[in-house]
N, C-alpha and C positions, 0 to 999 in steps of 0.2 A: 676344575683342576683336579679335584681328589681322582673325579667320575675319568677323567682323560689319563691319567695317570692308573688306574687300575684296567681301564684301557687296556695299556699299553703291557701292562706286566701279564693280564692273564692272557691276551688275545692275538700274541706278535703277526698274527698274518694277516690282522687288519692293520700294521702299522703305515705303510703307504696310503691306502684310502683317512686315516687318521691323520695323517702329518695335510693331505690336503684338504681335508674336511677344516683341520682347525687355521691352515693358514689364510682358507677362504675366508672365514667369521674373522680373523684379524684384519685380514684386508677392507672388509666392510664396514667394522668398528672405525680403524685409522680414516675410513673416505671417510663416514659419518663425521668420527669427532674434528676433524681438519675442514670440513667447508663454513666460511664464514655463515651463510643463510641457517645454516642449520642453531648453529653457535647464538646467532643473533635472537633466534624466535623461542628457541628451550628457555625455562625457567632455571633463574641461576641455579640453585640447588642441585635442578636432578642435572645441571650439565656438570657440577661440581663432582658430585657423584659418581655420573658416569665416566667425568673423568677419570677419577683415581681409581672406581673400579678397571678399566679398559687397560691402564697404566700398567696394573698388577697382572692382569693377564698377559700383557705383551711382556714383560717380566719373566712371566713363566711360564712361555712360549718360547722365548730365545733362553731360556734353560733346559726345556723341553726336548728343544730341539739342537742342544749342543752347538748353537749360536749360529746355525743354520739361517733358521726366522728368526729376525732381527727387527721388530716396529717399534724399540724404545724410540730411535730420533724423532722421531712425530711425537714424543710425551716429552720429553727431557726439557721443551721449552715451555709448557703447561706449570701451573701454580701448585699443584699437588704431588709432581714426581715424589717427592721426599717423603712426603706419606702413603703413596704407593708402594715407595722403597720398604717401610717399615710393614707395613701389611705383609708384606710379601715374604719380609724375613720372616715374621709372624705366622706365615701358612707354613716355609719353609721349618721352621720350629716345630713346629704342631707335627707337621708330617713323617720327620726325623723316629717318633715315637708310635706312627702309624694310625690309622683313623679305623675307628670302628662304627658299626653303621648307627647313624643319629651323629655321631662327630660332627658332620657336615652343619647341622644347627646350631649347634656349639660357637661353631665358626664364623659364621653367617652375624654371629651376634656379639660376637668378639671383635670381628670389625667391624663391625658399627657403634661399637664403644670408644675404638681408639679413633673410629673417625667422628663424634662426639668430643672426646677430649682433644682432639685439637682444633675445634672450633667450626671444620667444612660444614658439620651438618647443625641443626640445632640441638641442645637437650631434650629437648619436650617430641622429637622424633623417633 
């Protein structure tokens, strides 16, 4: 998100190959995370995971794209929206004050703290 978002500020004449580049990878995440076989044979965790990561993204995708691309419906009925929700305010946060380089690690580790405190992952992860 930082890396698509700086993208998009220093680069605007990639922003069309950008908006389809990224609605592709949304499209492939939502077919992933939405077919039962897949669902059934992942380990709960990393599907938990990859839920509420995937969540966060389509989040900041359809704010990305000025509500454009729109893949929340496909999370909204998932167990994790809501800490998606929060992650996401959380990047939006962070962002507000700008990311300087290494930020990105900061982050990476910051939610995986609050996705810790609310139980999706273990502590000992």
């Amino acid at each position: 998100m930082i890396i698509e978002e700086r993208i998009r500020d220093r680069l605007p004449a990639l922003r069309h190959s950008q908006y389809c580049s990224l609605v592709q990878l949304a499209s492939e995440a939502e077919y992933i995370t939405t077919q039962k076989t897949v669902r059934e044979l992942t380990p709960k965790l990393i599907l938990r995971v990859n839920d509420t990561l995937n969540t966060v993204m389509a989040l900041w995708l359809m704010d990305f794209t000025k509500g454009v691309a729109d893949f929340t419906p496909s999370y909204r009925k998932l167990d994790h929206f809501a800490l998606a929700g929060k992650l996401y305010s959380h990047f939006q946060s962070r962002s507000k004050s700008g990311f300087q380089p290494g930020d990105e690690y900061d982050l990476v580790d910051e939610f995986a703290d609050q996705m810790k405190g609310s139980g999706l992952v273990p502590v000992d992860c």
